[in-house]
C-alpha positions, 0 to 999 in steps of 0.5 A: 333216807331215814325213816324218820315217820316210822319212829313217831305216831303218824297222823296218816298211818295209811298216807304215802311214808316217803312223802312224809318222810321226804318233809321230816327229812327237810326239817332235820337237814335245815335245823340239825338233828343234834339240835333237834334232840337237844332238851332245850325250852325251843317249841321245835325241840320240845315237838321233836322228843314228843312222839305223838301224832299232833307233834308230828302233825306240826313237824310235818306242817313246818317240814313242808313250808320248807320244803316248798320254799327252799327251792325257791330262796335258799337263803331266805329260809336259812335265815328264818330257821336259824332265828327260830333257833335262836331268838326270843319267843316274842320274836320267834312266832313271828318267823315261824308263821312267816314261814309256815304261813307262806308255805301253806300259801304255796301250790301249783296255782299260786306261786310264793316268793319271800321278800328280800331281806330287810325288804320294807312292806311286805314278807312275801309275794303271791302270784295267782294263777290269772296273773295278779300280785297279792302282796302278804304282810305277816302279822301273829296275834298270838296269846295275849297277856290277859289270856295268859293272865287267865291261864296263871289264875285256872291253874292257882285254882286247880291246884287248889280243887285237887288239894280240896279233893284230897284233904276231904278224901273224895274221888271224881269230880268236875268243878265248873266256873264261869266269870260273868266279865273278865275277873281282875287279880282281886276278884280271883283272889276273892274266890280262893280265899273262900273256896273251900266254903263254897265248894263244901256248900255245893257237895252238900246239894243232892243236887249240887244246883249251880252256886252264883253270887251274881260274878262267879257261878260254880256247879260240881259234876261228876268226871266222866268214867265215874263208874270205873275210877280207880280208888288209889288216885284222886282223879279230877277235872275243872273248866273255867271260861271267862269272857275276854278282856276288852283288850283283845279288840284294842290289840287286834285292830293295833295290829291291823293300824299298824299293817297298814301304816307300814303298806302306806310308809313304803306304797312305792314298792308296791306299782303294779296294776293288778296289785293287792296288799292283804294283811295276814293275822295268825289268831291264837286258837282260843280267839273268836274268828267271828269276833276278829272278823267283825272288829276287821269289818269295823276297821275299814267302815272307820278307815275307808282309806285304808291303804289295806284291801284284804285283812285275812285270819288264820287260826289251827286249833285242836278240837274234839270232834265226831262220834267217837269225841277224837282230837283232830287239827282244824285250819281255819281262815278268814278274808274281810276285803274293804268295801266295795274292793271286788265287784263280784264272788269270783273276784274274791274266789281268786284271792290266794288260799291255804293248802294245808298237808295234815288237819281239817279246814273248818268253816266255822268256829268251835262251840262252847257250852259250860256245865252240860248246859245247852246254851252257847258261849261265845267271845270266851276264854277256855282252860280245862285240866284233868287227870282221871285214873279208872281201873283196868278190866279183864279181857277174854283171854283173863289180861288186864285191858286199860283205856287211855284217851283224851277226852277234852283239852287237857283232860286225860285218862289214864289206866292206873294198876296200883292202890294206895301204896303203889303207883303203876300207872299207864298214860300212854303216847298221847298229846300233854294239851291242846296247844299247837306249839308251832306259833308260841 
């Protein structure tokens, strides 16, 4: 077998190789490796020429799925990798959480079977380990329009904090925004024709206090590594949160009508006794769990005769976390039961559960706070970019040492050797984001 982890950054230097290897093996073999290495926009392609650890993470995760399900219908997985191939990204994410999503579904204690090709209702069968049917509905909620909306506007607003930077020759620092509602395309439009007044406003303050005129408060800090910069790159970094569009409950429980309507059209399928029908929604990583789990609790105290009886979430981010601040993937998952559905915890504790090889499962959402400030935001959206260039030091033995890293989504540090005329600079083999592209 190729040694297909050795020629990548594995999440699990010191995990069993053969057993990865055996899962990227599986991959290669259903989606070809001429295909695989073809530069092409597919987010499976892009994964495989990325060499670091969080794209071998996804290829490990998607590699598994398959593993475990071929087994069990052949054709059935064909037939989803060959749309992941092929079809349009609005549909693709649908088939790739389909089969990853099952594949995490599926262990010793619980038992996974795909549905039949254009069966109706459902998109796969899990049999636990005492005998009940829980039948899964695979929905991705996926990035909505209003966040993609956002992410366009941060990056107009990037471009033009480093354009500032430059034309006024100043080095290493973090420009923070925060909308007070979701800005339309007037109120952003608002904000750049007078940024450069309010930025040369707020350098001008020793202690560049926060500028707010009661929509938008901006506050300029310093990036981090402000002592070792380099001087021949214009390093920066901005964040921008927003609270989310209205929107983002409109479409969630859309997508939750619209499960249900499709269990309630084919309720013939679904006669056994001990029998479940459980929505399955894959959240983008920057939703609120918290959130969707309310609008969920809402759902059914509205619909009480939903034909639905477990609505559950599930979401894998990229985070920061511990001492050292380091990129790890979080699984998190959710399960809202309609009211008065399981006489007890245990009856909830046999629902199915998520099995997942690489990342960490989390039991609660990631905390967000703006400018260095201690309080809390929740329900926002979040875009951070950054380049920060420092200066390499000289080690014991007199060679130049240079430190690259993440320190946030999307903000990176690099090692830069030159100066104003040349430009020797180091990035190293790291993720370009923070976006799991797996369900994009």
């Amino acid at each position: 077998m190729e040694d297909w982890i050795g020629k990548r950054i594995s999440p699990v230097p010191d995990g069993d190789q053969a057993e990865l290897n055996s899962k990227l093996n599986a991959l290669v073999k259903c989606f070809d490796l001429n295909w695989l290495q073809a530069i092409g926009q597919n987010p499976i392609q892009i994964l495989w020429q990325r060499k670091d650890c969080f794209a071998t993470s996804e290829l490990l995760l998607l590699g598994e799925a398959i593993e475990k399900l071929l087994p069990v219908d052949h054709d059935w997985v064909a037939r989803r990798v060959r749309r992941i191939k092929t079809r349009q990204p609005s549909e693709r994410i649908g088939d790739v959480f389909e089969l990853v999503g099952l594949g995490m579904l599926s262990d010793s204690n619980q038992k996974v079977y795909p549905a039949r090709e254009n069966q109706p209702g459902f998109d796969g069968l899990i049999t636990t380990k005492n005998c009940a049917n829980w039948y899964f509905s695979m929905k991705n909620y996926g990035i909505s329009r209003s966040e993609e909306g956002f992410r366009t506007w941060c990056q107009k607003t990037t471009d033009k904090f480093v354009a500032f930077l430059e034309a006024w020759k100043l080095n290493g620092l973090h420009l923070c925004i925060q909308a007070n509602e979701f800005p339309s395309p007037t109120k952003w439009q608002e904000l750049l024709s007078k940024f450069d007044e309010t930025l040369a406003k707020q350098l001008v303050s020793a202690l560049r206090e926060e500028i707010t005129d009661g929509y938008w408060t901006l506050r300029v800090l310093e990036v981090p590594f402000s002592n070792d910069l380099a001087s021949g790159r214009t390093s920066y970094q901005t964040t921008v949160l927003a609270p989310f569009h209205a929107n983002e409950k409109v479409n969630l429980l859309s997508q939750i009508a619209d499960g249900a309507a499709n269990f309630e059209k084919h309720a013939a399928s679904f006669t056994e006794t001990d029998s479940f029908k459980c929505l399955f929604l894959c959240l983008s990583a920057t939703a609120s769990p918290l959130s969707c789990q309310e609008w969920c609790r809402q759902y059914f105290l509205e619909n009480s005769t939903s034909t639905i009886d477990v609505i559950a979430g599930y979401q894998i981010s990229i985070c920061n976390t511990g001492p050292e601040n380091e990129p790890s993937i979080f699984h998190l998952m959710f399960s809202e039961p309609r009211p008065g559905l399981f006489s007890s915890l245990t009856d909830l504790e046999n629902m199915p559960n998520l099995n997942v090889l690489i990342g960490r499962v989390a039991s609660s959402e990631r905390e967000i706070t703006f400018a260095n400030s201690q309080k809390k935001i929740l329900d926002h959206y979040v875009f951070q970019r950054g380049d920060i260039y420092c200066r390499p030091k000289i080690g014991l033995d007199g060679s130049l040492v240079g430190e690259m890293r993440y320190v946030a989504d999307g903000v990176q540090v690099h090692c830069f050797f030159g100066d104003r005329n040349s430009n020797l600079t180091s990035s190293g083999n790291l993720l370009p984001s923070h976006q799991v592209l797996l369900f994009t």
